[in-house]
Structures are given as C-alpha cells and as structure tokens.
GUPA-818001 format. One line per field, with one value per residue: residue number from 1; residue in three letters; chain; y, x, z of N, C-alpha, C, O in turn. Coordinates in nm, 4 decimals, decimal comma, m for minus. Layout:
REM residues N
num = c(NUM:...)
residuo = c(ALA:...)
cadena = c(A:...)
nnorth = c(Y:...)
neast = c(X:...)
nup = c(Z:...)
canorth = c(Y:...)
caeast = c(X:...)
caup = c(Z:...)
cnorth = c(Y:...)
ceast = c(X:...)
cup = c(Z:...)
onorth = c(Y:...)
oeast = c(X:...)
oup = c(Z:...)
***
This chain:
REM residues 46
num = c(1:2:3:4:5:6:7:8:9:10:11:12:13:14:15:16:17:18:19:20:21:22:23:24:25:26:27:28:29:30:31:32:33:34:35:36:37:38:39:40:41:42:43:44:45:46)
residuo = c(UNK:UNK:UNK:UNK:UNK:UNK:UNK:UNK:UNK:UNK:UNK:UNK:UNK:UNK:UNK:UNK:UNK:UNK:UNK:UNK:UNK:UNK:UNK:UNK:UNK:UNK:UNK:UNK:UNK:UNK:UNK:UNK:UNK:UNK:UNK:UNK:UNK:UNK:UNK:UNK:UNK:UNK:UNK:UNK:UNK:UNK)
cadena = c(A:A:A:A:A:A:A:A:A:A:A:A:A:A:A:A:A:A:A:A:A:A:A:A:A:A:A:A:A:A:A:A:A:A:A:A:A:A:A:A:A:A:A:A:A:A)
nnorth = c(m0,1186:0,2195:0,5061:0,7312:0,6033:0,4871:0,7049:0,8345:0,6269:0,6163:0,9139:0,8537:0,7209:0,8370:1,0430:0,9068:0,7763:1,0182:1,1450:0,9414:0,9255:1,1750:1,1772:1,0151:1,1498:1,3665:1,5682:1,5941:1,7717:1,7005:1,6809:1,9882:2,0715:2,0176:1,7869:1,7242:1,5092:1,4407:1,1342:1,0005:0,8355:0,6310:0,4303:0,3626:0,2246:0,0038)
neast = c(0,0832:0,0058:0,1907:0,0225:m0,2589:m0,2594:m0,2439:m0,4730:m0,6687:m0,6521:m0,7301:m0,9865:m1,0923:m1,0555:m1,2188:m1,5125:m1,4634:m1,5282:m1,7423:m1,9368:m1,8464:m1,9342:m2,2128:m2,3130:m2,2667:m2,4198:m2,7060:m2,9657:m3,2379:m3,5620:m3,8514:m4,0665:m4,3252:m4,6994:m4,9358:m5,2679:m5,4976:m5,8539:m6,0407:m6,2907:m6,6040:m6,7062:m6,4420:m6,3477:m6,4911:m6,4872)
nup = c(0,0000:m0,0897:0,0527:0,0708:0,0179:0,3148:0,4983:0,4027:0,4238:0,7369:0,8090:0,6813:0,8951:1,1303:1,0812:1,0592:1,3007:1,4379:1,3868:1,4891:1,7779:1,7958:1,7470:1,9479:2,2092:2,1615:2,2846:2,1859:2,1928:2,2339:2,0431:2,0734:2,0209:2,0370:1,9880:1,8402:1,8179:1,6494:1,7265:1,5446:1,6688:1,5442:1,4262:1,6880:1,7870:1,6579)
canorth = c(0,0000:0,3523:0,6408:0,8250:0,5616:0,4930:0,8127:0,8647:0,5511:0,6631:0,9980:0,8627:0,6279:0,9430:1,1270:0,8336:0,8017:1,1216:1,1601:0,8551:1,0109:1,3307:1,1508:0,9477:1,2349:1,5136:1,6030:1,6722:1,8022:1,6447:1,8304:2,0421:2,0881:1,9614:1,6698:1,6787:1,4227:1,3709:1,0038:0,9164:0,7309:0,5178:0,4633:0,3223:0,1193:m0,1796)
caeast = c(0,0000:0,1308:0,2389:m0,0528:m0,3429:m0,2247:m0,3132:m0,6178:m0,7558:m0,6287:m0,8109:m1,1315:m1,1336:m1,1023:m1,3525:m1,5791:m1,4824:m1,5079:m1,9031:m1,9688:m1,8648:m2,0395:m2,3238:m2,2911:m2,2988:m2,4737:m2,7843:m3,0271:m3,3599:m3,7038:m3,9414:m4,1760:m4,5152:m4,8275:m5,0225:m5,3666:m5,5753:m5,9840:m6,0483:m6,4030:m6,6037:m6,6663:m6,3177:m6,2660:m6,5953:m6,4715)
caup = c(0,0000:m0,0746:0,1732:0,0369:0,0644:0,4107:0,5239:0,3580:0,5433:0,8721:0,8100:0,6778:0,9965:1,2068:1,0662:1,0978:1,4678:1,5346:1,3674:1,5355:1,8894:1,8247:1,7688:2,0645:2,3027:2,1294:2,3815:2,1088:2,2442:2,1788:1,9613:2,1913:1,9845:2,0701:1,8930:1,9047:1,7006:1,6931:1,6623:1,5432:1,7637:1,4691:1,4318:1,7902:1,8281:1,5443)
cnorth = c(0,1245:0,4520:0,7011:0,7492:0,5084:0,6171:0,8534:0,7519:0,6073:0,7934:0,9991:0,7736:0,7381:1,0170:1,0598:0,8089:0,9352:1,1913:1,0935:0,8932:1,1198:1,3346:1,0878:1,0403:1,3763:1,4903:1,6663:1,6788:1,7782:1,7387:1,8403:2,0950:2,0227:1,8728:1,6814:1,6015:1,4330:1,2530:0,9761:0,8517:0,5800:0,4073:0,3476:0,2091:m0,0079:m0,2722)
ceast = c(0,0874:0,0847:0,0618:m0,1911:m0,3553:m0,3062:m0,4587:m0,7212:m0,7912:m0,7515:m0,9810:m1,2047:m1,1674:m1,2126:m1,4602:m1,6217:m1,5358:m1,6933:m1,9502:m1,9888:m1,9589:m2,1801:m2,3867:m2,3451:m2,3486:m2,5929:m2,8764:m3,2075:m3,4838:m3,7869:m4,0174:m4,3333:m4,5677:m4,8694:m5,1492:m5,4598:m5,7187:m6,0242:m6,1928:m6,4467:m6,6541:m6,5173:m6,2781:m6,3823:m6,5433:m6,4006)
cup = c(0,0000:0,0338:0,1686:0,0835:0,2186:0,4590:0,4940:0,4246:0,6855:0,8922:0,7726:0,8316:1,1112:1,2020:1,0835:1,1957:1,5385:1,4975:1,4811:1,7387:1,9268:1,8156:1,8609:2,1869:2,2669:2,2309:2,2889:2,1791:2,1602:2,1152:2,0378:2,1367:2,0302:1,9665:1,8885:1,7979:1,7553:1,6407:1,6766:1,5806:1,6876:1,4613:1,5884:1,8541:1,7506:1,6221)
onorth = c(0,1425:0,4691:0,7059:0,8042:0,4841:0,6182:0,9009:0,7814:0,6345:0,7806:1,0801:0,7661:0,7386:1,0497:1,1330:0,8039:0,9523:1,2692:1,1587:0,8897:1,1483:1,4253:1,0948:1,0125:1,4787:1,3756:1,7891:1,5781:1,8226:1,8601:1,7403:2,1432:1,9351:1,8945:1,6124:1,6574:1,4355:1,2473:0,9363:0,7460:0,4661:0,2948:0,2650:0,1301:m0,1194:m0,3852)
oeast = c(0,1948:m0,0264:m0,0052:m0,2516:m0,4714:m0,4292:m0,5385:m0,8322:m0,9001:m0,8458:m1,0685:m1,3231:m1,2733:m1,2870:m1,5465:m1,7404:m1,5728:m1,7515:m2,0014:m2,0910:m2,0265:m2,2568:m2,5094:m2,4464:m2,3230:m2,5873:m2,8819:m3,2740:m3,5051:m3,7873:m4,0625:m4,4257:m4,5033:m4,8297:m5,1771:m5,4840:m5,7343:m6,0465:m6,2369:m6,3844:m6,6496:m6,5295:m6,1869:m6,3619:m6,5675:m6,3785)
oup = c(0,0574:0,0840:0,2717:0,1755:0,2516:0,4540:0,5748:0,4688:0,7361:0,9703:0,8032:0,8642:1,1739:1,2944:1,1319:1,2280:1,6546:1,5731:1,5721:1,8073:2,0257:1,8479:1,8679:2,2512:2,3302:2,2754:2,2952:2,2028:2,0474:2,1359:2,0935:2,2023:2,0879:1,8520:1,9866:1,6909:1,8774:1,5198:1,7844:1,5699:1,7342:1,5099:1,5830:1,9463:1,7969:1,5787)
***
C-alpha cells in the first residue's frame, strides 16, 4: 500500500470516529409541539 493511501484511510477512519462520537454524546432536544388528534367514535368502536 502507498504512503498516500495509508493516510487517507487513517483519516477517513477518524472522521468516521469522530461523527460517530459526536453523535454518541450530542444532547439533542425532543421536539416540543403539541399533537392533538380527533379520533371518530366510529373509528374506535370496530
């Protein structure tokens, strides 16, 4: 393997790891809207 593809592994492995981490411990916050559905009482009698 050459000098060059060497490296370019190494660096795509990092960048891989290093998504992989940041996705790991990102703290991403739940969506905060409201839902509200009306369910037919057809619908919930079957």
């Amino acid at each position: 393997m050459s000098t060059t593809a060497k490296i370019l592994g190494v660096l795509i492995l990092l960048i891989v790891g290093g998504a992989v981490a940041f996705l790991a411990t990102w703290d991403m916050p739940p969506p905060s809207k409201k839902v509200e559905k009306v369910i037919p009482n057809d619908k919930v009698l079957r």
